[in-house]
N, C-alpha and C positions, 0 to 999 in steps of 0.2 A: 184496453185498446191502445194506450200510448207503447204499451210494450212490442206488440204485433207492429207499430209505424217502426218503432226504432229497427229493428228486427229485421224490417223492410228496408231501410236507407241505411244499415252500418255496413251494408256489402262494398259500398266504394270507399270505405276509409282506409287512406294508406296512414299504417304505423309509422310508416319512414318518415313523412311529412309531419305527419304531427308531432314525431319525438326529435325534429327538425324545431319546429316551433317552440317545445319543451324547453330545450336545451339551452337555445340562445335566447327566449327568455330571461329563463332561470341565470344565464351569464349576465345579459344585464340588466334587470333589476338587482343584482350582488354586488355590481361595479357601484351602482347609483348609492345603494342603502350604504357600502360600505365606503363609500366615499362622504359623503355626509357623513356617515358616524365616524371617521377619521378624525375630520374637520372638527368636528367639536370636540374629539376629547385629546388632542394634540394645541388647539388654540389657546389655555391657558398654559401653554410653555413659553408662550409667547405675550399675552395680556396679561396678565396675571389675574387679577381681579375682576377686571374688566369685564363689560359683558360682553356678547355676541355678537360678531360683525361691528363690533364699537369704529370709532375714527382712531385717526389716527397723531397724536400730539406731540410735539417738538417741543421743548425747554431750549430757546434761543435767547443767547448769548452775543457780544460784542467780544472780536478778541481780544487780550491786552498782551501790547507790545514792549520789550522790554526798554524803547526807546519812550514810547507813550506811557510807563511807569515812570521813568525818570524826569519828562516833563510834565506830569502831571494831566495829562488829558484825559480827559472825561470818556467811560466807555459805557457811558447812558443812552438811550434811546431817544432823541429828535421825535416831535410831533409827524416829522418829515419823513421819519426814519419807517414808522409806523405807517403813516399813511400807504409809503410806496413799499411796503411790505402787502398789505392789504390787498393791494391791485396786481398782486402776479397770479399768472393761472391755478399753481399750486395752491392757492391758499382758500382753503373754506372760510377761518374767521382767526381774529387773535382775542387774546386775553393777556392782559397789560398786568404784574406783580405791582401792586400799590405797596411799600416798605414805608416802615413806621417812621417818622419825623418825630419819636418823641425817645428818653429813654425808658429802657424797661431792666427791672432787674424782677429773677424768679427762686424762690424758695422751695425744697423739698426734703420732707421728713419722714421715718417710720422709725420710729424708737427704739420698736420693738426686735427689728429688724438689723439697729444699730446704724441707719445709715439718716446722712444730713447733707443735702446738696443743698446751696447755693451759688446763684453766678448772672452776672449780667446779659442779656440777651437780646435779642432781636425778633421781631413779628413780620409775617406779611401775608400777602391774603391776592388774590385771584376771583374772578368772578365765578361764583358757585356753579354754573355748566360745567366749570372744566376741574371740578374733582372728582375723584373719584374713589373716594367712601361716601358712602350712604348714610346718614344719622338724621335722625329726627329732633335732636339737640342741635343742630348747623342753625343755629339761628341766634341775635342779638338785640338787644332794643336798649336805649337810653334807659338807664335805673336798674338794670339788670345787674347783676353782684357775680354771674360764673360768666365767665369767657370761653365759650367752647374753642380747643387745640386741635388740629393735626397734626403729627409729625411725621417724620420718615420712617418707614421702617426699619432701615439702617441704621437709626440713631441706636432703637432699640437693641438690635445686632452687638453694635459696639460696644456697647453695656455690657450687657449675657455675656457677650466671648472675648470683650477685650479690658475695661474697668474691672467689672464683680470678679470675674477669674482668676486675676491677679491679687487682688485683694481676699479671696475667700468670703465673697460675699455672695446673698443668697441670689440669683438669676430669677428674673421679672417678666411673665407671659404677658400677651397683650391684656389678655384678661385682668389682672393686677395692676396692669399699669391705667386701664379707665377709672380703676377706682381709690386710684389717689388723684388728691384735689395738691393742687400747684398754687403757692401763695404770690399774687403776681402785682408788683407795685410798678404802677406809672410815673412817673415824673417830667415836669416841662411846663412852660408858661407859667414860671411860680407857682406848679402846681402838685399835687400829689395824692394819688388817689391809689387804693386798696382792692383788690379783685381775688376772687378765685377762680384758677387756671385749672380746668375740666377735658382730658386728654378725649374723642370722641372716638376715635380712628387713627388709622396707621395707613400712609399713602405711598404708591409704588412708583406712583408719575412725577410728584415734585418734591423736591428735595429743599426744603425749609420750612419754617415753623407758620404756619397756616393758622390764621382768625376769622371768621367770618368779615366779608366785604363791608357790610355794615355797619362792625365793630372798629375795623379800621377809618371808614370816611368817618366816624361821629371822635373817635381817639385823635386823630389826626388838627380836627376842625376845634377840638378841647385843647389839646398840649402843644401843637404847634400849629396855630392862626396863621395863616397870610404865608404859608413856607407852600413852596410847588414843590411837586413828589415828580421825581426825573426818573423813570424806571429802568432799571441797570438788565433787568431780564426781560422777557414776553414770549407766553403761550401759543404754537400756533397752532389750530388745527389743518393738516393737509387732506387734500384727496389721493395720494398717490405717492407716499415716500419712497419711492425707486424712479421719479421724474426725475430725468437727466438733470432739467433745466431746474431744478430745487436744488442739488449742490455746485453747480455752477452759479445761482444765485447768490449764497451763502458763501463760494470761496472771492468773487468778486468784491463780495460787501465786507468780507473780513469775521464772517459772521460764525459761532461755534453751536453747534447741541451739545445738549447734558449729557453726560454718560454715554451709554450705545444706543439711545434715542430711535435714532435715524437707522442704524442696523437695526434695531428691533421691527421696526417700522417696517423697512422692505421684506425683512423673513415673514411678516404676519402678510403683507400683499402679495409675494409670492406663494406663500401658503392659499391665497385662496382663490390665486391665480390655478394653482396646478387643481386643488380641490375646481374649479370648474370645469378646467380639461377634461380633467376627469370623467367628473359627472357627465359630462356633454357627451364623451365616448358612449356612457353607459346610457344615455335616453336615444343614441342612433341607434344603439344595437338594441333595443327594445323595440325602437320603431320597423326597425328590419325584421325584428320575429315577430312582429304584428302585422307584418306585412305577407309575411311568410305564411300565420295564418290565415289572412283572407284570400291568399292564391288555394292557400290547399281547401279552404270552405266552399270557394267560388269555386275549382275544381271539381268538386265533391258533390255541389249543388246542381251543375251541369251533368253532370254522370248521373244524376236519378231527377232530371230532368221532367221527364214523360212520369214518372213515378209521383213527386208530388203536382204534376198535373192532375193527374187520375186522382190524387186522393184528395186534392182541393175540387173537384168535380165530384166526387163522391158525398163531400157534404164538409169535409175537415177544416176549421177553422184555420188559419196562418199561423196562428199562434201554438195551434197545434204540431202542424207541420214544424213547426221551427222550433219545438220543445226541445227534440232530440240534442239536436244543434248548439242548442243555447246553454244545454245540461255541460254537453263537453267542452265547452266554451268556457261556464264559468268553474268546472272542476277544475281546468288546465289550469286557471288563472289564478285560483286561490291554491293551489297545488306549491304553481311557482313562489309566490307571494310567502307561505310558510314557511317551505324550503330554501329559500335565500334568506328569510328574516334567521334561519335556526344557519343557515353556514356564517352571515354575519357577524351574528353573536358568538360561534364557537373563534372565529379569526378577529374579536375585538379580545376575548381573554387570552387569547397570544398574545398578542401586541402590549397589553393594558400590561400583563405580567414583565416585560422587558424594558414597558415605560415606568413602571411602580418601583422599580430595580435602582433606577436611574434617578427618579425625583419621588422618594415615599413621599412627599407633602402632595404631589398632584392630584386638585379635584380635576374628576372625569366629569365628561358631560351625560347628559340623560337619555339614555334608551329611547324613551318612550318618542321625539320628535321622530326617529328613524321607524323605527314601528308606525307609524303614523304615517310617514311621505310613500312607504312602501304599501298599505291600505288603500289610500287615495288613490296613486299609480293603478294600482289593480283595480280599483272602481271604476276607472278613466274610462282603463282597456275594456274591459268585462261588457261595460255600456257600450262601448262603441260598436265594440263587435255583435253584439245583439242588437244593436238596431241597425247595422248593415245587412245580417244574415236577416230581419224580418223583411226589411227593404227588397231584399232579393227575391226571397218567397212571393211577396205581393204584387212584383213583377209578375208574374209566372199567371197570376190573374187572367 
């Protein structure tokens, strides 16, 4: 029976409307999925590590001037300094460098390997929000005997391609390098205490030797008593590293970031600045071929008008009637829906090949959220539209 309905209502489908509808669909849902999947697997050029839509963090600095070297002035941070950093629009939150008030010297050995480092050093530590490596060792307690480390990754760099090289010595993955223990002695307050120095991670954000917070206020409060800790740096996180008023703040105050910080910072906010334009093209022109579809449904549904009059008078349920309807509704939908997910994917292995070229260490991001937002999109639609076109029918009541 359902075939003799359809049979009877496919006389007024125009092809042109609907391969209208097809078309620019299929255009944007392609814009959308491949905008998203852009975004993520171009965002670790820019974070490294980092996860997804992370914030965004400034290593700020005081500058030193060559006139403020020579008389010795202080380019530590003020209570003051801080507070009125805190209070400008730009700023989500800060994280203050607590630096060791005590000495530290570090030993390292591999015998086997021929090599013997030691050398006097320095600690510092940040409040654990604002690292970024992951370990399940980041932790310290009083009576504890290993010190978990971070270092730079760069440190390691200079190693590999600049010491071992030169020396014909063997080069040290990160792998290797967690599992040598670092012989780490304290001294201060008449005191002297013995530790080992357990490397956990390798950081891309801060550039110095990293302790656990914890390890620091309890080292700190042991080796040097009654000493204030004046912080020469501080973490800040921003909402919006391309606000005017965030380097205008920084050239007034005299103030530096680390490294390209702040350039990295605005390229990862215009990335997802444009990554929205984008997308936002791609959901108008979706909504336009959805629109598109309900002129040529509504259309189509008036042209056989007196048709499912007669045949919801005849006895045909609505649901019936609007089988037909709802069939080619949701072919189109999952039509489009495959067929953008497969052009997607054939223009992410262009791209991915020309990005791999450029940076072989680049992890890609994962398929599967794009596969996903393109499903849900088409569940959206598919729903929508079938409960418009029953709507319509039970009009006709």
């Amino acid at each position: 029976m359902n075939k003799l309905v359809w049979k009877l209502l496919r006389r007024h489908i125009s092809i042109g409307q609907l391969a209208g509808f097809f078309l620019a669909s299929l255009f944007g849902m392609t814009v959308i999925l491949l905008s998203v999947q852009g975004y993520r697997d171009a965002l670790p050029l820019f974070t490294a590590e980092d996860s997804f839509m992370r914030h965004d963090y400034l290593v700020v600095t005081k500058r030193i001037s060559t006139i403020g070297s020579l008389t010795g002035s202080s380019n530590t941070f003020t209570p003051e300094d801080i507070q009125d950093l805190k209070e400008q629009s730009f700023t989500r939150s800060i994280g203050i460098f607590t630096p060791s008030l005590f000495d530290v010297s570090a030993g390292v050995g591999m015998e086997k390997a021929g090599i013997r480092l030691s050398t006097d050093m320095f600690f510092e530590s940040v409040p654990d929000r604002y690292i970024d490596v992951s370990s399940s060792q980041w932790t310290f307690a009083p009576g504890d005997s290993i010190i978990p480390i971070i270092i730079p990754r760069n440190y390691l760099n200079l190693y590999n391609f600049g010491f071992a090289q030169s020396r014909n010595l063997p080069k040290l993955s990160e792998g290797v390098m967690e599992l040598i223990q670092m012989q780490v002695m304290l001294h201060g307050n008449g005191q002297t205490q013995h530790f080992q120095g357990q490397i956990v991670g390798f950081s891309n954000r801060l550039n110095t030797i990293l302790v656990p917070q914890s390890f620091m206020n309890w080292a700190n409060q042991t080796f040097a008593p009654g000493r204030e800790t004046r912080p020469s740096r501080v973490i800040v996180e921003v909402s919006n590293p391309a606000d005017a008023s965030l380097a205008d703040y920084f050239q007034q105050h005299h103030y530096e970031t680390e490294g390209n910080s702040l350039d990295a910072g605005k390229t990862t906010y215009f990335l997802r600045l444009t990554t929205g334009v984008v997308t936002g093209i791609g959901l108008f022109i979706s909504v336009l071929s959805f629109y598109i579809l309900m002129l040529s449904i509504f259309l189509l549904l008036q042209k056989n008008a007196a048709k499912l009059e007669n045949l919801l008078l005849l006895g045909y349920s609505a649901t019936q009637v609007s089988r037909p309807y709802t069939a080619l509704t949701v072919g189109l939908s999952l039509a489009v829906w495959l067929l953008s997910t497969g052009l997607v994917w054939s223009m992410r292995n262009l791209y991915l090949h020309a990005l791999q070229t450029l940076f072989p260490t680049l992890e890609t991001g994962s398929f599967l959220p794009t596969w996903i937002t393109g499903f849900l999109l088409t569940v959206l639609m598919t729903v929508l539209n079938c409960w418009i076109i029953r709507r319509k029918i039970r009009s006709l009541c």
